[in-house]
N, C-alpha and C positions, 0 to 999 in steps of 0.2 A: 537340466542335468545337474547341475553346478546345486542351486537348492535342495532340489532329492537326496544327493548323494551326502550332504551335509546333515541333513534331519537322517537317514536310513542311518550311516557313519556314527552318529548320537545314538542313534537308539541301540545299535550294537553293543558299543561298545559302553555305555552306562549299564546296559541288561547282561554285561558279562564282569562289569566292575558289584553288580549287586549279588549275582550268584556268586562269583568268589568268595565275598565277603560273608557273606552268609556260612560256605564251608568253612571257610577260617575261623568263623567261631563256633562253628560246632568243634571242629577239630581241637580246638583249643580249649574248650571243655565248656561252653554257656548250649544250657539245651534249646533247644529251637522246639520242643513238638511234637507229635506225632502225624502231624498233618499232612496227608496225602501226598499231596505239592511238596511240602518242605522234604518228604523222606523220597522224593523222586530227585531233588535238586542235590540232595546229600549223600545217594546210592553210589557205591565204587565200585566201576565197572572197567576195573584197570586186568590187564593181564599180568597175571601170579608168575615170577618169574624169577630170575637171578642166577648166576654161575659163577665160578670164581674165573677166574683171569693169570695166567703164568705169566714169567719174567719172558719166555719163550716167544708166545701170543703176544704181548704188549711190541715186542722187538718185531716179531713179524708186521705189525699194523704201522708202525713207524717207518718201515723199510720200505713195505708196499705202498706208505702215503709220498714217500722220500720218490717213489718211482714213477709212481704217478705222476709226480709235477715233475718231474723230470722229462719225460714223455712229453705233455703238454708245453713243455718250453721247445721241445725240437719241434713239436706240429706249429707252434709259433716263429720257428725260425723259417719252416718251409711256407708259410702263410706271409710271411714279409717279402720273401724271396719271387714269391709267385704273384703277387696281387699288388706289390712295389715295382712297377716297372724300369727297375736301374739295378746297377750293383749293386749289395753293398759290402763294406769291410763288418768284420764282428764288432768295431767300433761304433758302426752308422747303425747298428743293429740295437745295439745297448742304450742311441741313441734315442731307439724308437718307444721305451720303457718311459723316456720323459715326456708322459701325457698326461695332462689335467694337474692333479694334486700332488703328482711323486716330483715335479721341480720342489716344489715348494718342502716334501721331504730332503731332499736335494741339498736344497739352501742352507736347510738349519744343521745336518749333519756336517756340513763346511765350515759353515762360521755362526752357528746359534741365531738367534732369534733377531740380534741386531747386524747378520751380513747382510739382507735384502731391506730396501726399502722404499720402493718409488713413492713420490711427491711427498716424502720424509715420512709416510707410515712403513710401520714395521707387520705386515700382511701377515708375515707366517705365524703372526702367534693366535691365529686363527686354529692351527693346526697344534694337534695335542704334541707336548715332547718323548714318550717312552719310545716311539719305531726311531726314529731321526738319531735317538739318542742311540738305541743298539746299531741301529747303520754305520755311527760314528768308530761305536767300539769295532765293528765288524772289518771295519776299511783299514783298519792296524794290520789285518792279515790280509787281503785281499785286495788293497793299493785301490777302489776305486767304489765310488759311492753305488753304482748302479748295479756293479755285481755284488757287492753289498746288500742290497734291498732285497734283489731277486731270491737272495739263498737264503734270505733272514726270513724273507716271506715265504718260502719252502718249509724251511725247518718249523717253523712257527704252527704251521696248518700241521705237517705232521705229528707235534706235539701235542697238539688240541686232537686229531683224532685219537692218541693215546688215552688221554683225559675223559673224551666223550665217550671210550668203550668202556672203559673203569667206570664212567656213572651209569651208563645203562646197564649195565653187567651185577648193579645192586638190583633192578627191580623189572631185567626184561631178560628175555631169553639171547641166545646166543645170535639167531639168523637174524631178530628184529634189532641188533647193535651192528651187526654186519652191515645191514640192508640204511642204515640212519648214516651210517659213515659214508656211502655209496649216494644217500641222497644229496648232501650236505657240498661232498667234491662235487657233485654233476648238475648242481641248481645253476641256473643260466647265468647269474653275475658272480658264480665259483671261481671263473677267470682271474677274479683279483683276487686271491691266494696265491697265485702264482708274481704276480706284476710289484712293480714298486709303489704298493699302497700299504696303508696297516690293517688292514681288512685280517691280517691272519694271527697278528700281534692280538686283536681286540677277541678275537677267535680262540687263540689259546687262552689267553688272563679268563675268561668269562668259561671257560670249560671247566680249567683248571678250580675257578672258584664253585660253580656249580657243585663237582663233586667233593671239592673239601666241605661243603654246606650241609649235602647228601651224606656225607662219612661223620659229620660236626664236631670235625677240628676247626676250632672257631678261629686257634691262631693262625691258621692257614687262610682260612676264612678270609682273617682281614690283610694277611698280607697279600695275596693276589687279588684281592677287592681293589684294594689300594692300587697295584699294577694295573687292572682293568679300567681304572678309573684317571690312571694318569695315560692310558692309550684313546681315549673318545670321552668325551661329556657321558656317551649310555653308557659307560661303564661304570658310573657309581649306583645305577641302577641296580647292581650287585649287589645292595643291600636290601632291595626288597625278598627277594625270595628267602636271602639270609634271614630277616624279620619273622618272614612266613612259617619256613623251617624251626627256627629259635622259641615263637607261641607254641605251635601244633606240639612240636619234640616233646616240650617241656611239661605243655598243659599249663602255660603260663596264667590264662585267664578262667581257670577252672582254681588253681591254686588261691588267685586273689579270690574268687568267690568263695572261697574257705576260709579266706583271713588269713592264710600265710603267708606273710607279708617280707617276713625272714628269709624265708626261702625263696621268695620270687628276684630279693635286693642279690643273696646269696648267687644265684642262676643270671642274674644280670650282669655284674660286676665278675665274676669269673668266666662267663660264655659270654653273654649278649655283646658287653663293651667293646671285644674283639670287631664289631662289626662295623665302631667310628672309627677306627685307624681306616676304612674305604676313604674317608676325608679327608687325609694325607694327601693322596694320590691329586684330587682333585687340589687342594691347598697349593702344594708346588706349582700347578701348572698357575694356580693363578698368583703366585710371589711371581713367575717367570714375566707374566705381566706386568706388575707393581716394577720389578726390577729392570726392566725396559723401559717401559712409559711413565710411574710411576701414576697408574691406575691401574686397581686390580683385576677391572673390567672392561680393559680396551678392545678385549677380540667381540664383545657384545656390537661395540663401534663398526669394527670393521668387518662385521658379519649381516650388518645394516645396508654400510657403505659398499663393500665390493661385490658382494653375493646378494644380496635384497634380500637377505633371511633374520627379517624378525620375527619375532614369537607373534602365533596366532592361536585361537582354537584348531583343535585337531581336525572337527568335523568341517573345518572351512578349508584346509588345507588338502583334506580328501576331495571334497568337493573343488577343488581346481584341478586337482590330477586327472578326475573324471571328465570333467569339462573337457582341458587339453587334450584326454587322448581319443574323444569324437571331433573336437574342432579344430586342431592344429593341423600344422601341414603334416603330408604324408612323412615327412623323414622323421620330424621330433616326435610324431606319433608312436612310431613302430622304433625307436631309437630310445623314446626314453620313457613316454604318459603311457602307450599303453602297458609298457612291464611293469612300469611303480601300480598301476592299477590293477595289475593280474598277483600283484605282489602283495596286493595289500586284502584283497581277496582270499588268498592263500591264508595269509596270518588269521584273520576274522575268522575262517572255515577249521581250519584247524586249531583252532583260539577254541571255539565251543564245541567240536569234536572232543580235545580233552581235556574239559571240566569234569568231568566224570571220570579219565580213566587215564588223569593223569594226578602226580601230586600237587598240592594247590600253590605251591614255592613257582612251579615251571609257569602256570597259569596266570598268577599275579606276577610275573614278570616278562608274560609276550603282552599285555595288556598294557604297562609303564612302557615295553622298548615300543610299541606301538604305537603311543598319544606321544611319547618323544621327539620319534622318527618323523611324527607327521603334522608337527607342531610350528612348521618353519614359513614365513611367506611365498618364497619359492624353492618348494621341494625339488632338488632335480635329482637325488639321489638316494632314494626309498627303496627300489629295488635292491642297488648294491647292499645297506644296510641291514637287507633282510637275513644276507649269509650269514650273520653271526645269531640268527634267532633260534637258538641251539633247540630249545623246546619244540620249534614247529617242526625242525626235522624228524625228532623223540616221534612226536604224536601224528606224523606221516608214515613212518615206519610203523609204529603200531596199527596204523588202517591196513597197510598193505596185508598187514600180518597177518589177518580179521577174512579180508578179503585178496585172497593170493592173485588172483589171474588178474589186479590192479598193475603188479610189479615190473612188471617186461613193458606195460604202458608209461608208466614214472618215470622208469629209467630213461629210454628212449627220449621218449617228449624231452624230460629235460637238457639230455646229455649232445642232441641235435640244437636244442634251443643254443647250449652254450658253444658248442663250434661255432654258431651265424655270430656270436655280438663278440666270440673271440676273436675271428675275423674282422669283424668292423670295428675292434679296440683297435690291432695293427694299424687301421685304415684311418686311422687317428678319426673316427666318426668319435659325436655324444653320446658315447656307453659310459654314465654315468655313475 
């Protein structure tokens, strides 16, 4: 399994790293051909769409996202209550939010990077600083780190669905931007938009930038580039799609085949440039390093040492996911291998579903959150990661939309998957 799924994993994903690339330079202006193949591989078959969007609409979708987790934190309160066999106080309840990575949020929002440190390493700077940093600001009004997190991770997802309706609202219709925000809360690891992780921090920066890239304000471009990139490592992957967007837009590589050479430096240095301020974001986190350990690459260290996650090829890394979730025990299987495997599934499937009928920016950037995501020794947290792959949501909602009596089946499947592993978060089970 473990071989197969490393060769199958290759071939995907290099034959969707070539079609890309191929539309990127047609779009960008170098002919490819008339060639049968090539005018099949460069056909757009995207749905013509677009609305505009009121101050009204944007307040109702932030209100109803605001309600939504609101909801889900009371079905989480009644999930503790019932499947915790004891009291508890609203204290012992808040204490149940501290699982896995949110101490570690925890720690740094307390006393930064150098409060925590067993056997003298400093662990948390494993973990990016923009969430830890807003929890910090947040606990000035709200006296405690964990209602902190919980409401900053509220507010956060509902900002990002603001964002996400704004970008699809340029080139989908109305019900398929409805129906994408509907998939996005109810995919099985949606849970951690509500919980104390940054799953909803990395969710708005990356929405947010999406659509300033779509609209190309480049200065926005790169300031929540930059914000996205100091909440997760895949957040400087925010400049790929900007890149994508920045050639196609401009006719970048049609221009240089013309010799104009002035206007390409012109279009670079007034738009493009905007796109390295993203390496701010990532810069800071690593002075935060330098300024602790005085190496700029200690969390590489302790991303070795405590997590076993060093860099590997991607298709080796699928290929263990596959592996463990036919061969492991029954709990890790259905607890963590086999969702990162139905997860990564998901991504591939809808990865080449919209090459064609989506823009090539969304495309060439589930492809990079993709070989990122799955690039680790031991991947245990691939599924979660998927919630922010804003694109596969885009181009799931467009299949429903294609095909309607899909939609009642989406919904369900998903929104049932995430009760069980919301349940088994409480239950402090590996829902990773």
């Amino acid at each position: 399994m473990e071989k197969f799924m490393l060769m199958f994993s290759s071939i995907c994903v290099w034959s969707a790293i070539v079609l890309v690339l191929l539309r990127i330079l047609s779009a960008s202006g170098v002919r490819l051909g008339k060639n049968s193949v090539i005018s099949g591989i460069l056909a757009d078959k995207s749905l013509k769409g677009g609305f505009e969007v009121s101050k009204k609409e944007l307040a109702a979708v932030f209100g109803l996202a605001v309600l939504f987790r609101f909801i889900i934190f009371i079905i989480g309160i009644f999930a503790i209550y019932i499947f915790r066999d004891k009291e508890f106080t609203f204290k012992d309840m808040l204490d149940v939010y501290l699982q896995w990575d949110a101490n570690n949020y925890q720690r740094i929002a307390i006393g930064g990077y150098k409060y925590y440190a067993p056997d003298g390493d400093y662990t948390t700077l494993v973990f990016f600083p923009l969430y830890p940093w807003l929890i910090r600001l947040f606990t000035i009004v709200f006296q405690d780190e964990r209602v902190s997190g919980i409401i900053l991770s509220g507010l956060m997802y509902a900002g990002a669905c603001c964002y996400m309706y704004k970008l699809m609202a340029i080139d989908y219709n109305k019900s398929t931007a409805v129906r994408a925000l509907i998939y996005i809360s109810v995919f099985p690891h949606a849970l951690f938009f509500g919980v104390m992780m940054n799953e909803s921090t990395l969710l708005f920066t990356a929405a947010a930038t999406l659509y300033y890239i779509r609209k190309h304000d480049w200065v926005k471009v790169g300031i929540f580039g930059a914000l996205a990139a100091l909440s997760r490592m895949a957040g400087l992957l925010m400049a790929i799609p900007a890149a994508v967007e920045w050639l196609e837009y401009y006719g970048i590589l049609d221009k240089i085949g013309k010799k104009q050479f002035a206007e390409v430096w012109r279009l670079f240095y007034r738009k493009g440039l905007w796109i390295f301020l993203m390496l701010a974001g990532l810069g800071i986190y690593l002075w935060c390093n330098y300024y602790v350990t005085g190496n700029f690459f200690t969390f590489l260290e302790y991303q070795e040492k405590y997590w076993s996650n060093d860099l590997v090829y991607f298709g080796k890394s699928i290929g263990l996911i596959f592996n463990n979730a036919v061969n492991e025990t029954k709990f890790t299987r259905f607890a963590i291998w086999i969702p990162e495997a139905c997860s990564i599934i998901f991504a591939v499937v809808m990865l080449f579903y919209g090459l064609r009928r989506q823009r090539n920016m969304y495309s060439a950037f589930i492809i990079a959150y993709l070989i990122v995501n799955t690039s680790m020794g031991w991947p245990l947290s691939v599924a979660r990661y998927m919630t922010c792959a804003i694109p596969l949501f885009m181009a799931l909602s467009d299949f429903s939309e294609r095909h309607k009596w899909t939609e009642p089946v989406i919904t369900s499947s998903m929104a049932v998957t995430m009760g069980v592993y919301y349940v088994a978060y409480f239950l402090s089970k590996q829902v990773l």
